[in-house]
C-alpha angles and dihedrals in degrees: 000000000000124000105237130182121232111202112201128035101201118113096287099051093039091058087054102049088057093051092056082043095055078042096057104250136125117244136184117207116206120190125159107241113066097211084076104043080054089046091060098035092055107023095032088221130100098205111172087060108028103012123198091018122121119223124236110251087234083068114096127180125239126195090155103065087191089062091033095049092038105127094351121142110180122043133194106218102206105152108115124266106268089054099050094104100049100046089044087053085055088042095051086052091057111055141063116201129035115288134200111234128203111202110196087175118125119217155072119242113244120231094021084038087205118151126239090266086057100048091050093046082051101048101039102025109156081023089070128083091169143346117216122184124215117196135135142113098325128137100188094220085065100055097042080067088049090233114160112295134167124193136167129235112210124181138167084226098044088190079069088049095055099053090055097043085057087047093057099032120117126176095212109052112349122064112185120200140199137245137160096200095098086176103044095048088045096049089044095052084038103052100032087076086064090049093056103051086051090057089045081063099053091049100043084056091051105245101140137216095314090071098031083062099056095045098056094041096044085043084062102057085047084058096043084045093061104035095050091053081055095058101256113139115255090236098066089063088064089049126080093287095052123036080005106061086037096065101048094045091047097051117030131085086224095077130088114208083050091059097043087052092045088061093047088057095048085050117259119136124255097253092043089051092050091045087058097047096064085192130077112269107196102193097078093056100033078058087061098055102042098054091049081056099042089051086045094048100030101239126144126249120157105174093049101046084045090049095044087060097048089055103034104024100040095247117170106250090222097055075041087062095036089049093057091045085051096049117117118280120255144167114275092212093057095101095057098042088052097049094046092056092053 
């Protein structure tokens, strides 16, 4: 048994924390507004995020980080992307001694375009041991009802890997994987979140599953496209962070970023759609960061160029759409190609 820290009690981090408690660990849950962290101390529930579902006892709730992160040595970073800094400064202040931290965010920061690793290794440097990174094809609602999932652990150090992939593991519904591609594993779980409000749009506007297949399969060569000019090997974008990943966030309610596209296609603003959602939805910011990337690097992204302008230029989904259909013909099998030849 380790005690182990779980940052973040939305849906995501919840799920988690009940994953390292069937597992037999101790976890602390810290979230920010007490009335929560009461919640799940006394009614043993977290409703707003994971509803109807009952809490392990192993699980504690934290509104104070300094008493959620005493004597710990391994951390589940589960805040959304825009707020990792500042939780990590707070972080930095608490502890004493260096931490590994596991991020399952999902995301790249626009303007500086770092992944999540990077911005951990930045903001705690001599207060990290490792950084591992979680991702996969995982809807959180499905795993707090410890139904079948399967996610891959990625590291620079995969030492550090394997310990968390022993730490997750659970022989009865959650299978964790290994892979030493960091980027890779952190472009795939990134990028996917633009792919899929892309694929709420088509949707929202009716086209049907058609669309909804090229888009995913074209989205994926985007990915591949990127991550490859970052350095992450081809092959990670057909595994479960890649292709994987892809599937379940195009084409479940359950996500987020599908949703939030949905409603753009049926043609409601931007604003209006993230003020329904009540929860974070990545893919809007991680857009803006990949296509500032792809414009720095040269790479060619057309959804995403088409969807950054949907959400930041005012452009009409449907001449979106019309615009991708219209574009100049070329060969499929040009990325590869491409890739192989590098």
């Amino acid at each position: 048994m380790e005690q182990i820290a779980v940052l973040g009690a939305g849906s995501w981090g919840t799920a988690l924390a009940i994953v390292l408690a069937d597992n037999g660990h101790a976890v602390r849950l810290w979230g920010q507004r007490p009335e929560q962290i009461e919640e799940i101390n006394e009614k043993r529930t977290n409703e707003k995020y994971l509803p109807g579902i009952e809490l392990p006892n192993g699980i504690v709730g934290y509104s104070s980080l300094k008493e959620a992160l005493e004597t710990i040595e391994t951390v589940v970073l589960a805040v959304p992307t825009k707020a990792i800094r500042d939780v990590l400064k707070k972080v930095r202040e608490c502890v004493k001694q260096a931490i590994t931290i596991v991020t399952v965010s999902k995301g790249i920061e626009p303007d500086t375009h770092k992944r999540i690793s990077e911005i951990i290794e930045e903001e705690m440097g001599p207060f990290l041991q490792d950084v591992v990174v979680l991702s996969g094809p995982s809807h959180a609602e499905e795993v707090s009802l410890r139904h079948p999932t399967t996610v891959t652990v990625s590291s620079k150090n995969m030492k550090a890997a394997e310990r968390i992939q022993d730490l997750f593991m659970n022989s009865q519904y959650f299978r964790v994987y290994t892979n030493p591609d960091l980027i890779g594993v952190e472009i795939g779980g990134a990028l996917k979140n633009i792919i899929a409000l892309a694929a709420g749009i088509t949707d929202g506007l009716g086209y049907g599953d058609n669309a909804k297949a090229a888009l995913i399969t074209r989205g994926l060569a985007e990915i591949a496209r990127l991550g490859c000019s970052l350095g992450a090997n081809p092959l990670t974008f057909s595994g479960l962070t890649g292709i994987g990943d892809l599937i379940v966030t195009c084409t479940s309610v359950h996500s987020r970023n599908w949703r939030a596209g949905h409603l753009l296609g049926k043609g409601m603003k931007l604003d209006e759609v993230l003020d329904s959602m009540g929860m974070v939805v990545e893919g809007v910011r991680t857009t803006k960061a990949a296509y500032q990337l792809a414009q720095k690097l040269g790479v060619k992204m057309p959804i995403t160029e088409v969807l950054y302008d949907v959400l930041f230029n005012g452009k009409n989904p449907k001449e979106g759409a019309d615009s991708l259909m219209a574009r100049v013909k070329t060969h499929e099998m040009e990325d590869l190609i491409n890739i192989l030849e590098k």
